[in-house]
N, C-alpha and C positions, 0 to 999 in steps of 0.2 A: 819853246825853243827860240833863241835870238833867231835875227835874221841874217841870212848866209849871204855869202859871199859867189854866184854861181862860176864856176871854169868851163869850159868847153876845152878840149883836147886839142895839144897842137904836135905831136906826136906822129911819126911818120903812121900810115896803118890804120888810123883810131879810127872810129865808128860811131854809133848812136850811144855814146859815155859821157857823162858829164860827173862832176862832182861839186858839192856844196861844200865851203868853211863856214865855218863859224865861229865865232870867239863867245867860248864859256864864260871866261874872266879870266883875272890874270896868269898866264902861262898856259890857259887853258883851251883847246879847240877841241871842234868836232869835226870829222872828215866825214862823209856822209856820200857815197855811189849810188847810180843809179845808170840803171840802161845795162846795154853789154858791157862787160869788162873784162879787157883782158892785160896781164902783167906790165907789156911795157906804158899801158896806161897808168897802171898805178903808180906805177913806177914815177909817170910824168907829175899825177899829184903827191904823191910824197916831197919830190922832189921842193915842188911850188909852199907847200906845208913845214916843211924844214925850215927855207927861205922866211916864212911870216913867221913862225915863230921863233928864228934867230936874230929877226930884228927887232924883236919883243925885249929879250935878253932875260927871262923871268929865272928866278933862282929854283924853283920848281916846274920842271916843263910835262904837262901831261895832253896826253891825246885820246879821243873816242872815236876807232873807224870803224864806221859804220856800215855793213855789206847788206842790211836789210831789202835794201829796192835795188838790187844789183840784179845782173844776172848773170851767170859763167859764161864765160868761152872756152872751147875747146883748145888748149896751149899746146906748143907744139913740145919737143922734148929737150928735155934742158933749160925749159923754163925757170925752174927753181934758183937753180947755181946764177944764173944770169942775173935774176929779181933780185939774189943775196947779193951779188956782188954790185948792183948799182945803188939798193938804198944801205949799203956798206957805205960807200962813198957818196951819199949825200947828204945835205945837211943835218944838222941833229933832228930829229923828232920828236924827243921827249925822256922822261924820267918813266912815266909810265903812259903803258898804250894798254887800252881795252877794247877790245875786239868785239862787234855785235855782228850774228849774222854771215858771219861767213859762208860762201860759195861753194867751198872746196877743203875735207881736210890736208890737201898736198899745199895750199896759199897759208894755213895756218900756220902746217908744221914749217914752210918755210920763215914764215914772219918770226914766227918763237925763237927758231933757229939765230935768224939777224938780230931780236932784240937780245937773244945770249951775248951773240957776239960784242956787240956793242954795251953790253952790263945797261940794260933797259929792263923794270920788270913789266912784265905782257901776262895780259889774262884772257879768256874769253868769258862772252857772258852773254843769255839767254834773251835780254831784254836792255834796250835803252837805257831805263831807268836802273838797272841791277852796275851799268859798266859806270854810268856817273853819278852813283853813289858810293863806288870801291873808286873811284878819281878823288872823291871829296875826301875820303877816310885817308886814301895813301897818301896825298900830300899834306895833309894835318901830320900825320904820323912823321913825315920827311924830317920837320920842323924842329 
């Protein structure tokens, strides 16, 4: 795995969350949590994630976020609609996002739900190695 880029939270609320970028190659990162998390954190690295890969400008943009060393928090309600509606309106993300790990299936089904929105394709997947290997296939396939 390259070497990451570490964030700490600047997020009203945040706690013991951080998260790792990394750049795969061209167009390509990995988002990688760890500690607690909770939505409007993700929400904060989404945000920071969008921003590096819009100044990338890559013709294929793919993402790996990774929930493996995460741990949930308890959200409060109407977390969802809120989460959809801010990385709605934040910068792009990607062409494709693959999911490892997830916390929660109500954080998936909302993630799937935004990348519909936004005609992103979103997968989940068991292992590391399974979600950046359907990264490498989907964007050969893009092409």
């Amino acid at each position: 795995k390259p070497a990451a880029v570490r964030f700490w939270p600047t997020c009203p609320g945040a706690r013991e969350m951080g998260f790792d970028l990394s750049k795969l190659g061209p167009g390509a990162f990995a988002l990688s949590y760890f500690g607690k998390v909770t939505y409007l954190e993700r929400c904060e690295a989404l945000r920071r994630v969008g921003r590096e890969i819009d100044q990338e400008k890559p013709a294929t943009k793919r993402l790996l976020v990774d929930f493996s060393y995460a741990t949930s928090v308890e959200e409060q309600p109407g977390w969802g609609a809120d989460f959809m509606a801010k990385v709605i309106a934040a910068p792009e993300i990607g062409d494709f996002v693959a999911v490892v790990g997830t916390p929660h299936t109500d954080l998936l089904k909302a993630a799937t739900q935004v990348c519909a929105t936004r005609g992103i394709t979103c997968r989940r997947f068991n292992s590391y190695s399974e979600a950046l290997g359907w990264l490498r296939i989907a964007a050969s396939d893009s092409k």
